[in-house]
Every structure is written in structure tokens, then in C-alpha cells.
Residue, then its C-alpha position, 0 to 999 in steps of 0.5 A: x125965266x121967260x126974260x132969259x129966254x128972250x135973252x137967249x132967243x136974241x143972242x141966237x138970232x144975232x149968231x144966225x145974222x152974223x153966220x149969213x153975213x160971215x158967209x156972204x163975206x167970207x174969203x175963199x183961199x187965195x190963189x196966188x197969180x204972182x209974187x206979190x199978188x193974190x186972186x179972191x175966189x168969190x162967194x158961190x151962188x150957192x153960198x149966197x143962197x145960203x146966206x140969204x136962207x139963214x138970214x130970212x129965216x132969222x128975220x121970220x123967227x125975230x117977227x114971230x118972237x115979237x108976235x108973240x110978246x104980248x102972251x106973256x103977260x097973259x101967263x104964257x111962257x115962251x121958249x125959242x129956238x130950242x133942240x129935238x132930242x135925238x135929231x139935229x133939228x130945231x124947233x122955233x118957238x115953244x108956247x106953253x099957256x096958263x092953262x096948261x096948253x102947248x103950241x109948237x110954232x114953225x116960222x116961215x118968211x117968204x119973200x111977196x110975190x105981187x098976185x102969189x098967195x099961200x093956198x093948199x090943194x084938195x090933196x094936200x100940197x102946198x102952193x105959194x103961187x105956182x111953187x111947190x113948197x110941201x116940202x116945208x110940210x112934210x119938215x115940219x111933221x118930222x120935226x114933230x114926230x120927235x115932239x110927238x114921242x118925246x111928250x106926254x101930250x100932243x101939242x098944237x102945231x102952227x106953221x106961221x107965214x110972213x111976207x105973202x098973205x094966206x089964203x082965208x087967213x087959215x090953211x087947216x091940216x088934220x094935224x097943222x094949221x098954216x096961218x098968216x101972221x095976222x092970225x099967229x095970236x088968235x091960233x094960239x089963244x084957241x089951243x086947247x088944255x093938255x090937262x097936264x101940269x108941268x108941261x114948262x119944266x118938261x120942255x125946259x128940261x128936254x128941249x134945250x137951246x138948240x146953241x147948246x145941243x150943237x155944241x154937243x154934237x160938235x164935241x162929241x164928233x171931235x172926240x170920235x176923230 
């Protein structure tokens, strides 16, 4: 189960490469300008942004999934990149451990900034040199209240940040802990047991590859037309 999985995390990680890359070179309709010729409109900015997220974002899920390997054969199971039920969120990496732990993982990848660092404020915001990036908090903690209500146990939340270091390695919220990659292992490995058994077949049932869920999404907006 854990190699289809992994299967499964990779086919999806090239389906985002090849988004970005099919945004990044997409055709806009061509304008004509004469009888024999065609204008190419090109790629917004904003597509470009676009693009550049998607593929940053499937590079940051890529590095934590391979972070993350080695738990397996220390009785871990992973699941990657799977839907919420109910939203149309996603949720990167799912670890249940052998002793019936379970870490949701958010991964983060931030293009370094000589001299920035990833650090949070006495009121709670978090800062990557002068940027504001709370909002990926408040995402996350959405994501997971889906989570929360879904599950019979709450789990451990790690939001896990490539590229710029974190300050003191470890940034704890009361209900997040923001680590750098350095860390990812060990903040795993310290969760603590549910005390629930089962907890594999649970999230296998609910949380289902998000490929799968947008399908579903698409098939029935179709089907409302």
C-alpha cells in the first residue's frame, strides 16, 4: 500500500509539473493581423505567477515526500497529496505511525532571501523577512478544521518550510508547529499516540487522492449544466 501511494504522490507531482509548464506555454487565441498571418497574445504576468506557484509548490511536496521516506521502514505509512471532504482543499502529506500517531504535514517552498528568515511575532504573525505570510497560517488551520471534525483524534500539524531557514529551527503555535526542513524528521517522530487503532484505514477511506476528488467536482458541475 505505502509503494502505491508513492506511486500515486509522483504521478500527481508530474501532473502539477506539466500544469505549469502548459501555463507557461499555452497559446492565447490568435488575433489575426492579415490574410496569412496570426498575432500570439502572450502569457500574462499573472499566468506566469501562476505557473511559477504550481511548479514551487510541486517541488516543496516532492522534497518533503522524499524527507519523509525513510519513516517507512520504521512502520510509518504515508499518504500524499490527498482531498478534504466536503472542500476543495487539499491536504500534502498524511503520516500515520506505528504507534498509532498521526501528523498532518503542509509543505512550504520559499525562494531564499540572503539575510530574510522565517520568524513569528509575540501576536502570532508570521514573517519571512518584512513579508507578511500569516495567511499561510490561517490556510492551514482551515484546512484542518475539515480535518479536525472529520477525524476521531486530532492530529499533529507541522507546516514544513523549504528554501529559508526558521528561526531556532522550530516556530510552536498552540495548535501548529512551523519547522524547517532540517527538522521535518524529528517533529514527526516526537508526535504522540491517538491511542486509536485503525487510524490507516480511516484516512485511506476518507481522504482520497485529491486527482480523484477533482474529478468528481468537474463531473458533477458538468452534469448541473
Amino acid at each position: 500500500m505505502v509503494g502505491f501511494t508513492v506511486l500515486v504522490h509522483y504521478y500527481l507531482l508530474a501532473v502539477a509539473l506539466a500544469l505549469a509548464a502548459a501555463v507557461l506555454a499555452r497559446k492565447r487565441p490568435h488575433r489575426s493581423v492579415g490574410p496569412d498571418r496570426t498575432e500570439r497574445i502572450s502569457p500574462t504576468t499573472d499566468d506566469l505567477a501562476k505557473a511559477s506557484r504550481l511548479e514551487q509548490g510541486a517541488v516543496g511536496e516532492k522534497t518533503t515526500a522524499e524527507l519523509l521516506a525513510p519513516l517507512v521502514q520504521e512502520g510509518w505509512h504515508l499518504l500524499h497529496d490527498r482531498g478534504i471532504p466536503g472542500a476543495t482543499a487539499n491536504l500534502d502529506h498524511i503520516a500515520i505511525g506505528p504507534k498509532n500517531q498521526l501528523v498532518v504535514i503542509d509543505s512550504k517552498n520559499w525562494t531564499p532571501v540572503p539575510g530574510a528568515e522565517v520568524r513569528l511575532l509575540t501576536d502570532g504573525r508570521l514573517l519571512y523577512g518584512r513579508n507578511d505570510r500569516t495567511e499561510q497560517i490561517e490556510t492551514f488551520l482551515w484546512e484542518l478544521k475539515f480535518v479536525r471534525e472529520d477525524l476521531p483524534v486530532t492530529p499533529k500539524a507541522i507546516m514544513v518550510i523549504h528554501g529559508p531557514s526558521v528561526r531556532r529551527g522550530r516556530l510552536p503555535l498552540p495548535n501548529l508547529h512551523i519547522v524547517g526542513a532540517d527538522d521535518l524528521l524529528n517533529a514527526v517522530r516526537t508526535a504522540q499516540s491517538t491511542g486509536k487503532p485503525d487510524l490507516l484505514q480511516h484516512c485511506l477511506t476518507r481522504f482520497r487522492p485529491y486527482r480523484e476528488q477533482e474529478q468528481e467536482i468537474a463531473r458533477a458541475v458538468s452534469a448541473r449544466r
